[in-house]
C-alpha positions, 0 to 999 in steps of 0.5 A: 500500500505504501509503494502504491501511494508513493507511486501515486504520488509520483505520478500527480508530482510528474503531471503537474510538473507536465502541465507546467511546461505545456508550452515548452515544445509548441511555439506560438505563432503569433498573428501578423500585425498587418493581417489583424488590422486588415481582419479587424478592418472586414469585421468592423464593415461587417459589424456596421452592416448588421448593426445598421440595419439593426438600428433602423428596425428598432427605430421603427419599433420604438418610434424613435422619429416620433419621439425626436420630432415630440422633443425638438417641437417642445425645445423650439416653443420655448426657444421661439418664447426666449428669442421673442422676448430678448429679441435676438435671432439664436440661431443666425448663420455663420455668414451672418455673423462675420458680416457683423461689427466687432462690438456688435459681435460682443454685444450678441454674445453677451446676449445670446449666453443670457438668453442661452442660459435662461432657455436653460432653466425654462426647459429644465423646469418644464415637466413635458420636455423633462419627460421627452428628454428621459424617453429620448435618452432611453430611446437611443440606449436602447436602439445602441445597446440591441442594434451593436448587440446584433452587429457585434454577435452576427460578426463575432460569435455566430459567424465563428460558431460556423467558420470554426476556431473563432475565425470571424470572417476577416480572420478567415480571409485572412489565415488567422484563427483565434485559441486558449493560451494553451494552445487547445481549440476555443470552446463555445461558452469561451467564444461567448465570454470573449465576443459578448462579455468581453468585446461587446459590453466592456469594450464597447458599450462601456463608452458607448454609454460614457459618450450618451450620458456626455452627449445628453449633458449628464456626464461633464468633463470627468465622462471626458476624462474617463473615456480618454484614459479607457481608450489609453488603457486599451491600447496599453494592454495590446502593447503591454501583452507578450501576444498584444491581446486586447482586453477581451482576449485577457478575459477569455485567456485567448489569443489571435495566432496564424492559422496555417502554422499554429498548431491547436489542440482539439482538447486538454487531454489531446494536448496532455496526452501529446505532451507525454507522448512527447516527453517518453520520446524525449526519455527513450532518445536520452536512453 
């Protein structure tokens, strides 16, 4: 019993020390930079056809132009109100305002920050344009959020679940595939986390959320300041990273390799299984 637990204890000790050195054998092909970018840019015209097309469909759902059209009549009452009473014209061409005088360019500044500032308050105070500006909000969040959904799902996790080893159709034109860190084929529920989690909410609906919140007033310079230093973090992590991965190939432990030259493993248990293969061979040849 004793020699058999030792035994036992020798082979768990040689099979950790095996899965240590995984990649001791099998170099990673690392994809071509120019090839990525020429993969990145197919997949990104096809992302923009799918989520277009998914945007106008649910614009017509949501009625979206109606809602627009409600918003702008509402804001051109109290902007006709403001104009009428400080009898200034907000809304003057460029031409119109390089034909001015120097002092009367000041003058018209002066009053149209006044009159800017009072329309301000007249449409935060009014209950019926507060409302139209929250539906209008939801409204485009909602048509961003589901039509970048259907875009970034169709080019990179359905057409992948067709074309095998991640490929995305730009991969595929262009020889590359993506896989696990440790060289095993990338499973459907790693496709998901990579794709959906990882490119589509955090990469991308992250500041997409940032610049409406910015574009609708509600964020100031600190959305700004956050959004650059995001953007900054991203491209750090690409240079950063030994494979140049972006944050969604950290998050589902994949990387983008040459296709043709990579080698890549069905399963773990194919790559364990290669590996001692490997090993004996080596210890027969010291032998």
């Amino acid at each position: 019993m004793t020699m058999l637990l030792h035994l036992f204890a020798i082979s768990v000790s040689d099979l950790s020390a095996l899965k240590r050195n995984l990649f001791m054998s099998i170099s990673l092909q690392k994809a071509n930079f120019w090839k990525r970018i020429s993969a990145y840019i197919l997949d990104f015209i096809l992302t923009v056809i799918l989520a277009t097309g998914a945007a106008l469909a649910v614009s017509a759902i949501v009625k979206y132009d109606a809602c627009l059209e409600s918003y702008q009549t509402r804001q051109e009452v109290f902007l006709q109100q403001i104009e009428d009473k400080h009898e200034i014209n907000l809304q003057i061409t460029e031409e119109e305002y390089n034909a001015l005088s120097q002092e009367e360019k000041e003058a018209y500044k002066k009053a149209k920050e006044i009159a800017l500032q009072e329309l301000d308050e007249l449409l935060k105070a009014d209950s019926e344009f507060m409302a139209l500006h929250s539906k209008l909000f939801s409204l485009v969040l909602t048509i961003a959020c589901i039509s970048i959904l259907m875009g970034i799902a169709g080019a990179y996790f359905i057409v992948p679940l067709f074309l095998k080893n991640g490929q995305t159709l730009g991969k595929k034109v262009f020889g590359l595939a993506v896989m696990r860190t440790n060289c095993v084929k990338i499973s459907n529920p790693i496709l998901f986390i990579r794709s959906i989690v990882g490119l589509y909410a955090m990469e991308t609906m992250f500041p997409i959320f940032l610049f409406i919140m910015i574009l609708f007033g509600m964020l100031g310079s600190v959305g700004i300041i956050v959004l650059i230093l995001f953007f900054v973090l991203q491209i750090g992590v690409m240079i950063a990273t030994q494979t140049n991965s972006s944050i969604h190939d950290l998050l589902s432990d994949t990387v983008v390799v040459d296709f043709a030259s990579q080698q890549i493993f069905d399963s773990e248990e194919e790559l364990i299984a290669y590996k001692q293969a490997k090993h004996e061979e080596e210890v027969k040849n010291q032998n």
